[in-house]
N, C-alpha and C positions, 0 to 999 in steps of 0.2 A: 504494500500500500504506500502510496505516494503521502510525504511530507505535509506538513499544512501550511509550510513557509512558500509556499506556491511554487513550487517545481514538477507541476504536472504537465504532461502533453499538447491538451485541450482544458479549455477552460471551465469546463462543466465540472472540472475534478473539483475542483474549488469554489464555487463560485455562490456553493447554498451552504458555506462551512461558517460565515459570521453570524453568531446567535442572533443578532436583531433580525435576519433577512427571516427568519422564520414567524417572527413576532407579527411584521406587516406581509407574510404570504399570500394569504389568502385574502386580507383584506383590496391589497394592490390588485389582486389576481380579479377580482369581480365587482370593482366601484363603478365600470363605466358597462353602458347596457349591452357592446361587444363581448364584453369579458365574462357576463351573465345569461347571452346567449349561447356562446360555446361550451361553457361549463351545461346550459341546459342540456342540449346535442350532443354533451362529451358521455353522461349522466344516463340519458336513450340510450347510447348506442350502447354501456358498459350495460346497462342491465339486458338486454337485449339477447346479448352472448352469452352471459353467464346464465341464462333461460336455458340455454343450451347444456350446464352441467349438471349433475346431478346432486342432491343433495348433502348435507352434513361431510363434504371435503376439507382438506387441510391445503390451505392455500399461503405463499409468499408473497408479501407486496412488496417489491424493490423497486425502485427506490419507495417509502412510505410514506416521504414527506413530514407533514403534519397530519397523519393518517385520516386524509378528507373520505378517501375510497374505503371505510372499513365501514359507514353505514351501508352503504350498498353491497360489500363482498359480504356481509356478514350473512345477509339473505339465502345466501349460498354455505358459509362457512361454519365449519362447527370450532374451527380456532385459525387466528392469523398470525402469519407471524412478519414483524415489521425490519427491514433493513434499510439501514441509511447510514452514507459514510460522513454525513453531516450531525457533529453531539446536535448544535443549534436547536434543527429539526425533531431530532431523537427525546432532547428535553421537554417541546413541545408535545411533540404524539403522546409523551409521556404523561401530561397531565391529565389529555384526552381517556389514554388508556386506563388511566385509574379510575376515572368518572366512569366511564362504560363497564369494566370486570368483566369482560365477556371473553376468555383465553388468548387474550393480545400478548403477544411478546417480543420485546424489541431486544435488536440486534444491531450494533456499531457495527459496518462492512462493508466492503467494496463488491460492486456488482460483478466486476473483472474475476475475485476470487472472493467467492459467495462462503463463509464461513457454516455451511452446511453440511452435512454426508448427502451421499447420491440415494439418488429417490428418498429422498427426507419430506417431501410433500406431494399431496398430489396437483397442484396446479400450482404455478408462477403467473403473480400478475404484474405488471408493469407500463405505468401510461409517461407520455410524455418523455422517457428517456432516450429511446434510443436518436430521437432525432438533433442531438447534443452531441454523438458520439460520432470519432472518425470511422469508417464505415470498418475499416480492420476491427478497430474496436466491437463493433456492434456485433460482429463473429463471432466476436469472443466471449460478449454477455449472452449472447443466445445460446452459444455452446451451455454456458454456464447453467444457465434458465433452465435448457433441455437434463444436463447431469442430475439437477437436483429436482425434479420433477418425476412423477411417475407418468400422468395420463393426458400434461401436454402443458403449453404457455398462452395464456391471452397479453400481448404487447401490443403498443401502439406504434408505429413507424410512418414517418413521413415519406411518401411514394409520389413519384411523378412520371410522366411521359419521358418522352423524348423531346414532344411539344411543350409539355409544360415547364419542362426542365429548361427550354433557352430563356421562357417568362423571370422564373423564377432566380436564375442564374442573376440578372439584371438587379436585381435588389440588395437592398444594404442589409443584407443580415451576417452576425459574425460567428463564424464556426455552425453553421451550421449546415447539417450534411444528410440531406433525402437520398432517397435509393431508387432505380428503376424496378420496376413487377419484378421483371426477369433476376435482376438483382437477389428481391425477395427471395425467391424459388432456392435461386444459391447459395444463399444461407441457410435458410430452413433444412433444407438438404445436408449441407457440410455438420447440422449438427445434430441430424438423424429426426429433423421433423415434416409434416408435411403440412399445407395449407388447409386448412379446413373450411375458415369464413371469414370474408373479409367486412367490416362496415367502416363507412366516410364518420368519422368522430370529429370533424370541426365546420365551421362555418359552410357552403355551398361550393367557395373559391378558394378552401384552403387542400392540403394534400396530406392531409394527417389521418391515415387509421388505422384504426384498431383489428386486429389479426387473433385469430384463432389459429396455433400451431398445435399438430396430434403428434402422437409418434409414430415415424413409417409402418407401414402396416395395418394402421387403423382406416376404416373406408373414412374417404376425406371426401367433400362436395368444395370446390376451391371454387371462390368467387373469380377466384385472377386468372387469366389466360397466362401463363409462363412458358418463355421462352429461352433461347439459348444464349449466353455470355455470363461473366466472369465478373465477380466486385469490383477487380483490379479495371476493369473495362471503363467505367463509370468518373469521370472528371468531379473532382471532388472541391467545392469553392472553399477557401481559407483554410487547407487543409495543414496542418504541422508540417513543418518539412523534416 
């Protein structure tokens, strides 16, 4: 695990590690009626998928946050367990998870190397991070996702065309790094999962969603057509050199 003097890769490593950022999270996150829209949308589509599992599982939520997503996992879950390699966060979830008593348990850890045993849960959940992460990186939390799961991962990931990708290329956003479909498929695959279901989890114009990964083997129904190439394929904007 990387330092907290800031000598990480990509800035995500760092970046939710100062205890105030946890204080106004969610508050920042939904003052304006964009940020209350998406979270409604974000909110559909997570309950939506998890329709899809079946009941009283043991589920991961990495990163956890301020564990916003444990009302809704909980519908599903018969215990959660919370990782984040932010204390800040960890502090926070932590008050939550006292008020609640409902088998929450938090864990200080890095997604990169999930402080778990393999098949120590049945489902990983995970929104919002992978699209933070340089796409090598995202291999490697999925690898992770899939080791420590038994019957599959629901993650969010930001996906785009080819068309959409010259759109979005064009904008000032910093580190951050969408994937092509085909992309998807090549990860999913390198870490022994398959696509089950895809849904759009943000605004109409945005490219963020949420994924249903099984483990090969399982009859999968893939939203996405996938096709042939390679991560390394993929031009990657403000990538680490």
């Amino acid at each position: 695990m990387y330092e907290d003097r800031g000598d990480a890769p990509y800035s995500a490593k760092v970046a939710y590690r100062d205890p105030s950022v946890a204080v106004h999270y969610e508050r920042d996150r939904y003052r304006r009626a964009l940020g209350r829209y998406t979270h409604w949308r974000e909110q559909k589509v997570v309950r939506r998928l998890l329709e899809r599992l079946p009941e009283g599982i043991t589920v991961l939520d990495c990163p956890c946050g301020t564990g916003r997503w444990w009302p809704i996992l909980r519908s599903k879950a018969s215990s959660i367990t919370g990782v984040d390699i932010s204390e800040g966060m960890l502090a926070y979830a932590r008050e939550r998870a006292d008020i609640d008593k409902s088998g929450i348990t938090l864990v200080r850890g890095d997604a990169e190397s999930l402080p778990l045993d393999d098949n120590s849960v049945d489902y990983v959940f995970s929104h919002a991070l992978m699209k933070h992460l340089p796409i090598p990186v995202q291999a490697l939390v999925l690898s992770e996702f899939a080791r420590v799961s038994r019957n599959g991962v629901l993650c969010s990931f930001s996906i785009v065309t080819h068309l959409s990708y010259e759109v979005w290329r064009h904008r000032d956003l910093f580190e951050s790094f969408p994937i092509l479909r085909e992309q998807l498929a090549w990860l999913a695959s390198d870490a022994g999962l398959t696509i089950s279901g895809v849904e759009r989890c943000t605004t109409p114009v945005g490219v963020e969603r949420l994924v249903l990964l099984v483990p090969e083997g399982v009859t999968a129904h893939a939203d996405l057509d996938t096709g042939a190439g390679s991560p390394s394929d993929f031009p990657r904007k403000n990538a680490p050199s």
